[in-house]
C-alpha positions in Angstrom: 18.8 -8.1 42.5 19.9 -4.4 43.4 20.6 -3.6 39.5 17.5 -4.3 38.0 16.0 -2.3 41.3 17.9 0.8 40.4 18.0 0.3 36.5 13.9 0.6 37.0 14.3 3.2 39.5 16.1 5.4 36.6 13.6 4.2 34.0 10.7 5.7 36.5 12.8 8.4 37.4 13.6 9.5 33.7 10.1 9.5 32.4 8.5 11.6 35.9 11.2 14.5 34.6 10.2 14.3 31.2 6.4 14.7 31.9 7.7 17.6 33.8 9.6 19.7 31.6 7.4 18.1 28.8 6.1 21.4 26.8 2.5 21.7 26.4 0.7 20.8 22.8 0.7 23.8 20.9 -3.0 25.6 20.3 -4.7 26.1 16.9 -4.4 29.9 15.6 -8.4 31.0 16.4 -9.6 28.2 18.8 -10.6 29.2 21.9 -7.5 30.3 24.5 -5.5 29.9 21.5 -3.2 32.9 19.2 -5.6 35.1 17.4 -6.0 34.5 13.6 -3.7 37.8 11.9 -3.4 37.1 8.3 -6.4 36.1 6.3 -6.6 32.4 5.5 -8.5 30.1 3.1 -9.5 26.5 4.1 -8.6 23.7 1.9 -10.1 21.1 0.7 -8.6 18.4 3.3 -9.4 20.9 6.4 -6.1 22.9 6.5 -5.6 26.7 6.1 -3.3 28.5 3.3 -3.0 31.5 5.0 -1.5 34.5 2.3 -0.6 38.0 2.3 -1.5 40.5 -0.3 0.7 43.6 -1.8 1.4 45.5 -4.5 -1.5 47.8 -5.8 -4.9 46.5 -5.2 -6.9 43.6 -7.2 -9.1 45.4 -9.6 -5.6 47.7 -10.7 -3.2 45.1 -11.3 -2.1 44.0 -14.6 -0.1 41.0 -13.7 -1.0 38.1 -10.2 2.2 37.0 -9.0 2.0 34.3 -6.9 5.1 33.9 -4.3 6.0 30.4 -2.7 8.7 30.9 0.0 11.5 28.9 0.8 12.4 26.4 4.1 13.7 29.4 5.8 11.5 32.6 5.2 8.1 33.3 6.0 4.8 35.2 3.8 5.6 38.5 5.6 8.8 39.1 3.7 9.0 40.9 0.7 10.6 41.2 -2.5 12.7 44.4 -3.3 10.8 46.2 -5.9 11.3 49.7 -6.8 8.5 52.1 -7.3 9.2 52.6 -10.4 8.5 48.8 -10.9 5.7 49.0 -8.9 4.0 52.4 -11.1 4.9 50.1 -14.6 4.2 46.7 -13.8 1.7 46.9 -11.6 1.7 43.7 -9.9 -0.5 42.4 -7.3 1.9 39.9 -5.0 0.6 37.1 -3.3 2.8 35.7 -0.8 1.6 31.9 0.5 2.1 30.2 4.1 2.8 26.7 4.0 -0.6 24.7 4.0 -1.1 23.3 7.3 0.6 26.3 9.5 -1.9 28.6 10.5 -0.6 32.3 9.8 0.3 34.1 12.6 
């Protein structure tokens, strides 16, 4: 009778101190009381955002659209290590992607 008392006791016990050190739900990037929206974004077709980052020379100058998907680990703020000299040459216009459904930051 005193062990399935206490064994409830810790059950009860357990879940009040995980509501209490539960984290709150993150907010959406631009709602209200939520991160401001930094990078520009594009909404998909299912509701998400692709949020990207431009560089390189500007749009109307560039001879080649690169397109950059990064890995697991990285992030569309990184860059790749061109030279200028590449850069004057080539010309490209970079556009590094977010992963669809993150809100850039």
């Amino acid at each position: 009778m005193v062990i399935p008392i206490a064994v409830a006791l810790v059950v009860i016990l357990s879940g009040l101190v995980y509501q209490a050190i539960k984290p709150p739900a993150p907010k959406t990037c631009g709602s209200i009381g939520g991160p401001q929206v930094t990078s520009p974004r594009v909404k998909l077709s299912d509701g998400r955002h692709l949020a990207y980052r431009e560089f390189g020379v500007p749009k109307g100058e560039a001879r080649y659209k690169i397109i950059v998907i990064h890995g697991y680990n990285s992030f569309k703020d990184t860059t790749l290590p061109f030279s200028q000299v590449c850069f004057s040459y080539l010309l490209p216009l970079l556009l590094y992607c977010h992963t669809p459904g993150v809100v850039g930051v």
